[in-house]
C-alpha positions as CSV (number, residue, x, y, z in Angstrom):
1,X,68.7,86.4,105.1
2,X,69.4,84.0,108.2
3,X,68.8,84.8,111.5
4,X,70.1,83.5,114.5
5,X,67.8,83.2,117.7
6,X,69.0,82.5,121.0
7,X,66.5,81.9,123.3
8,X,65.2,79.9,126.9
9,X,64.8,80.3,130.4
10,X,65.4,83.2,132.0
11,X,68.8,83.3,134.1
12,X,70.2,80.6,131.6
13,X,73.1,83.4,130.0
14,X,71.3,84.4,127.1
15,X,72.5,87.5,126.6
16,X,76.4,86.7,127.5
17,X,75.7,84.4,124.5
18,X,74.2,86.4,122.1
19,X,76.5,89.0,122.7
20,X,79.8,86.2,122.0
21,X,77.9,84.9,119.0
22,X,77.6,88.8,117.5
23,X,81.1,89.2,117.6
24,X,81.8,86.3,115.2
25,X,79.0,86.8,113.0
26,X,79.3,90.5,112.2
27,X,76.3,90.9,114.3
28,X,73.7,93.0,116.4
29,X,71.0,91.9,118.9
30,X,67.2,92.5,119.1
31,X,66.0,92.0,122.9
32,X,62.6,89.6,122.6
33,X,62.2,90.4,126.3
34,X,58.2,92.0,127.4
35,X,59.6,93.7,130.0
36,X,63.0,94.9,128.4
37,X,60.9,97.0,126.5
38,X,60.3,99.6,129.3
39,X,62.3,102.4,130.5
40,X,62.8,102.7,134.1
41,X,62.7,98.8,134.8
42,X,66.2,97.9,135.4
43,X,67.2,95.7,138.6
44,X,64.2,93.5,137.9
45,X,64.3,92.9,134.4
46,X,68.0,92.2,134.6
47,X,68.5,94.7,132.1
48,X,72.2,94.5,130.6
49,X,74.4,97.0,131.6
50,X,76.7,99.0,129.0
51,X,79.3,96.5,129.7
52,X,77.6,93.6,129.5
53,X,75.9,94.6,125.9
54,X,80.1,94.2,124.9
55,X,79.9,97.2,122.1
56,X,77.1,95.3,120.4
57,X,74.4,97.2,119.7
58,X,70.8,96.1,120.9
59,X,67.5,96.8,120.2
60,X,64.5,96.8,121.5
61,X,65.3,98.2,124.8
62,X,64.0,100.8,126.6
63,X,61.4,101.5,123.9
64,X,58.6,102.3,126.1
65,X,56.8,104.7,128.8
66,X,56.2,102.5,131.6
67,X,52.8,104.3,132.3
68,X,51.6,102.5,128.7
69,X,50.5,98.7,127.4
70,X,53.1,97.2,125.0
71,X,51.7,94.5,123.3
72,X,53.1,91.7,120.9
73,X,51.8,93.7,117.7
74,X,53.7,97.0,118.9
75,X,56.6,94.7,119.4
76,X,56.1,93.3,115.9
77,X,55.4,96.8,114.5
78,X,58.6,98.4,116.1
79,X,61.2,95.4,115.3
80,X,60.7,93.7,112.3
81,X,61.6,97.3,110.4
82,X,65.1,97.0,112.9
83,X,65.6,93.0,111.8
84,X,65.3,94.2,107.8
85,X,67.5,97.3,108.3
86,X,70.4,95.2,110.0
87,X,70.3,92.5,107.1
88,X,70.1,95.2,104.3
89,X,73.6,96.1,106.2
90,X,74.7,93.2,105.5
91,X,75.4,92.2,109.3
92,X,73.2,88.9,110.9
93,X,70.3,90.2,113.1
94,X,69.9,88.1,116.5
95,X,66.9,87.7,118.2
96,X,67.6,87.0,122.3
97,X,65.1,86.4,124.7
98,X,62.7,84.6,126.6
99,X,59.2,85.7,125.3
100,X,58.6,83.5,122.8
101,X,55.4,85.5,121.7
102,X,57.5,88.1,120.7
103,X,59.9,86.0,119.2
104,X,57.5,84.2,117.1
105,X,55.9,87.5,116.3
106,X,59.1,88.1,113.7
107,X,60.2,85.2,112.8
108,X,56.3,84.3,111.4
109,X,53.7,86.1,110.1
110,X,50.5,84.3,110.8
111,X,47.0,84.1,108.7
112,X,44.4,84.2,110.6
113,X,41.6,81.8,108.5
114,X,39.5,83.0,105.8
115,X,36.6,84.9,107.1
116,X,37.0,88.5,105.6
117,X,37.6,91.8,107.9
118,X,34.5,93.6,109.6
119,X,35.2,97.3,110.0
120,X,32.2,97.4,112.1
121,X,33.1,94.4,114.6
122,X,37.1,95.5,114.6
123,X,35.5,98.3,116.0
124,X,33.4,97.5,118.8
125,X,36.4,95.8,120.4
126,X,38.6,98.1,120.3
127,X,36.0,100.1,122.2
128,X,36.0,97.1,124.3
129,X,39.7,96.8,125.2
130,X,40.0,101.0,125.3
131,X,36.7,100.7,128.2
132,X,37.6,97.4,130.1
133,X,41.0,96.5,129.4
134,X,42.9,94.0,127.6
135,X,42.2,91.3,130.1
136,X,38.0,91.7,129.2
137,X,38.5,91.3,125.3
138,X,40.8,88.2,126.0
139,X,38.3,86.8,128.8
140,X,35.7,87.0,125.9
141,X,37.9,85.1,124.0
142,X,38.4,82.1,126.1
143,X,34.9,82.6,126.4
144,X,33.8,81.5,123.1
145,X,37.5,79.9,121.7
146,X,39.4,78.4,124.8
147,X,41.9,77.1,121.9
148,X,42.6,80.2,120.5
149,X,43.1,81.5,123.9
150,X,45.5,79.1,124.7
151,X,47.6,79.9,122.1
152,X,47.6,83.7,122.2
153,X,49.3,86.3,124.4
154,X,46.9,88.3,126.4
155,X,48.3,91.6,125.1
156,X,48.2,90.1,121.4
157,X,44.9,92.5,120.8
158,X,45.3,92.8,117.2
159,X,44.7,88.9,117.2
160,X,42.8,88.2,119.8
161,X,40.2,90.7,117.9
162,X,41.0,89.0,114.7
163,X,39.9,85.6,116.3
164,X,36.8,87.1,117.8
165,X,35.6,88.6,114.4
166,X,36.1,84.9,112.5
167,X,33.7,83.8,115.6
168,X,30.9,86.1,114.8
169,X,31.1,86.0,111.1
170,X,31.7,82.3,110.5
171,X,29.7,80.7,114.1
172,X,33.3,78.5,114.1
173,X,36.2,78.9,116.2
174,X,39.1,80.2,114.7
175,X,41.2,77.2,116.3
176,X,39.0,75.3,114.0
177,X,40.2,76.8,110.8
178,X,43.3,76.5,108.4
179,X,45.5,78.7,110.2
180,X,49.5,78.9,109.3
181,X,52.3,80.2,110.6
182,X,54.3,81.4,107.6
183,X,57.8,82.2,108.0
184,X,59.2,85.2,107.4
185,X,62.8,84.3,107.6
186,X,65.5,81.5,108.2
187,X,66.8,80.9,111.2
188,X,69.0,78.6,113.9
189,X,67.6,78.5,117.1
190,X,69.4,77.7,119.9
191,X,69.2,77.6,123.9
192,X,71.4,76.3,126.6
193,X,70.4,72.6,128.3
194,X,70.8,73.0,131.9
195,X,69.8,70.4,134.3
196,X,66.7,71.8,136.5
197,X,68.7,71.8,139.7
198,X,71.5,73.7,138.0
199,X,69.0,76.2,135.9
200,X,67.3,76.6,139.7
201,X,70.8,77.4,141.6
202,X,70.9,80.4,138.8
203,X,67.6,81.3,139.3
204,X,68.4,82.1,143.1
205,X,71.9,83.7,142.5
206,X,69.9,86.2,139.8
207,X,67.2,86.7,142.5
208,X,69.5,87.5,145.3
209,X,71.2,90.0,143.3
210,X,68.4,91.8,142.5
211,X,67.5,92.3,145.9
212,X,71.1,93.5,146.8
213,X,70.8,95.8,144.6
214,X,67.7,97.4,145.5
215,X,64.4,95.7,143.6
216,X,62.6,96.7,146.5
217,X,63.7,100.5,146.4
218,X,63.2,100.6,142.4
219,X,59.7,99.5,142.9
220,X,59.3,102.0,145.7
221,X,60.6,104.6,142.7
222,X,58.5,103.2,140.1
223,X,55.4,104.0,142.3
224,X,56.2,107.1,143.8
225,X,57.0,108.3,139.6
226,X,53.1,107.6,139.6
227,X,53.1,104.3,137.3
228,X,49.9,102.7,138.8
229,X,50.6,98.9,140.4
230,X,47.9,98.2,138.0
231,X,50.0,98.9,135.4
232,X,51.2,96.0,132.8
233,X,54.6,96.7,133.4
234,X,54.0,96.1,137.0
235,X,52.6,93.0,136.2
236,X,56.3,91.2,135.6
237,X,57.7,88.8,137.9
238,X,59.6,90.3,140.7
239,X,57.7,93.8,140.2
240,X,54.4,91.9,141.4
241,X,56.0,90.6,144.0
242,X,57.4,93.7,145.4
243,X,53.8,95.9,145.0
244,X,51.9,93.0,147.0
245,X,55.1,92.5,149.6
246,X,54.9,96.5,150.3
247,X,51.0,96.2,150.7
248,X,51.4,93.1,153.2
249,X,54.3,94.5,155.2
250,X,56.3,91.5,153.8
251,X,60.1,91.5,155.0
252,X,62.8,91.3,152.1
253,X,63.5,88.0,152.4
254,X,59.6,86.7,152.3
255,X,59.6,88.5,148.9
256,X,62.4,87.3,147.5
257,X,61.0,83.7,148.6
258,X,58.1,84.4,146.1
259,X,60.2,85.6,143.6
260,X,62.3,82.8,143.6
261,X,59.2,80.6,143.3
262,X,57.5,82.5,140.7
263,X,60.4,82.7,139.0
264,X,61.0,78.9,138.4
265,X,57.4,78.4,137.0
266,X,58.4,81.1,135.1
267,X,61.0,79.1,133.8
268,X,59.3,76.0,133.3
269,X,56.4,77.4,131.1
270,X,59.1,79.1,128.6
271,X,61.3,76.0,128.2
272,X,57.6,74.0,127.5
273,X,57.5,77.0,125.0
274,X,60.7,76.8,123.4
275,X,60.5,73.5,123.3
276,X,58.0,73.3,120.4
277,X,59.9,76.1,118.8
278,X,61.3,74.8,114.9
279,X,64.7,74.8,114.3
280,X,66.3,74.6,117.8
281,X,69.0,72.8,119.3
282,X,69.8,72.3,122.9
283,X,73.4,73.5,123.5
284,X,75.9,72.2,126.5
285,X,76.9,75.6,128.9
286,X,80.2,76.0,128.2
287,X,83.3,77.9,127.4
288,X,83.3,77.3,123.8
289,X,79.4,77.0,123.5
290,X,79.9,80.6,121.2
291,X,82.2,78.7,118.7
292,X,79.4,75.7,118.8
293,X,76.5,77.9,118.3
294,X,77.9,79.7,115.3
295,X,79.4,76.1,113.7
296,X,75.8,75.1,114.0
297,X,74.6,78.5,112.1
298,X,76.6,78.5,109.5
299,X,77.1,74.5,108.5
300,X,74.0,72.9,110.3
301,X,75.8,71.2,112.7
302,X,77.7,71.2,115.7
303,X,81.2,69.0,115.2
């Protein structure tokens, strides 16, 4: 089985993509997308509309209460069944997206040094994340393996534990073992190469439309619904925003300003992420960059 990933920034035309490559390829898309996973989260999250999905069918999408945590081992848990199922079918799954946790999550299963499990210590965090949060069991992380830390998602609890019990067992860091990521499949990776000025004029057209079409009432909806602004789903760009801007009095435009903003680092930080990703190639926006992609899956190159 081959997969194809297409992958990058956010507003680079990832989906449009994926959804052009599916049709040559016999195929059908997995969203790798943290907050694409929520139901309710629509104008912010860009979600694709019906028409834009093109009859292709995707997963992954509104998979979630947005009242609840999602974290990169539910999204393991929940997809990688869906990524089997569509290759037993005989049709190519595609993973599209910009959270490369989540992408990486399928695509590799990792091993996690050779200290054995401790029911006991498993335990005790758990109780740790259930009493404090998430946020406590990965501050204790950094705390102890700043490496590790580095290299996990914050969410990633079933790892983040994992790395804490190799601390206390073994006195080392796990950062300082033999760990491996072992793939689980084959795949082409791709993502389109726009210059930063370019990738930055899309940023602001995406961000504008959100507003015009009501971020700032969906958040209003999301709250009044009685999902917490504490919540994690709260915690994406342009939802963050909006909960601080009603709480300051902010005017639309000052919001969108931060958006904007936030948005770009945003951007910056994935492309540093996909850029250590195996197997990818940088692809030219363009009309034919469908017909590219898919020369590149299925002979290795792009003519």
């Amino acid at each position: 089985m081959k997969l194809l990933v297409v992958c990058g920034a956010t507003a680079s035309g990832k989906t449009a993509l994926a959804v052009e490559c599916a049709k040559r390829v016999n195929g059908e898309i997995i969203s790798c997308d943290a907050l694409l996973v929520y139901r309710g989260l629509n104008i912010g999250t860009a979600k694709p509309s019906e028409e834009e999905r093109g009859g292709i069918p995707h997963y992954m999408i509104d998979v979630a209460d947005p009242k609840e945590s999602f974290s990169v081992s539910d999204f393991e848990r929940l997809a990688l069944p869906i990524v089997e199922e569509i290759a037993k079918r005989g049709k190519t799954p595609i993973l599209c997206g910009g959270t490369g946790f989540y992408m990486n999550a399928l695509l590799y299963a990792r091993s996690f040094g050779s200290a054995p499990a401790d029911a006991g210590i498993r335990a005790r965090y758990e109780r740790m994340a259930k009493d404090f949060g998430k946020m406590a069991l990965f501050r204790r992380l950094e705390e102890v393996d700043p490496e590790s830390a580095q290299l996990l998602h914050p969410n990633d609890t079933k790892r983040i534990i994992r790395a804490l019990e190799i601390y206390e067992q073994t006195g080392r860091k796990k950062s300082e073992q033999n760990d491996a990521d072992i793939p689980r499949f084959d795949f082409t990776a791709v993502s389109f190469d726009y210059p930063r000025e370019e990738l930055y004029r899309r940023i602001r057209a995406r961000v504008d439309e959100m507003m015009s079409r009501g971020l700032v009432e969906e958040v209003k909806s999301l709250l009044e619904s009685g999902i917490p602004e504490n919540a994690q789903c709260m915690q994406g760009i342009g939802y963050k925003e909006v909960v601080e801007g009603l709480k300051n009095g902010d005017s639309h435009s000052t919001m969108r300003d931060i958006i904007e903003l936030n948005t770009r680092h945003y951007a910056k930080r994935q492309l540093t992420f996909f850029k250590r990703m195996k197997n990818l190639t940088w692809v030219a926006p363009s009309i034919n960059a469908a017909e590219e992609v898919i020369k590149l899956y299925e002979n290795g190159r792009i003519d």
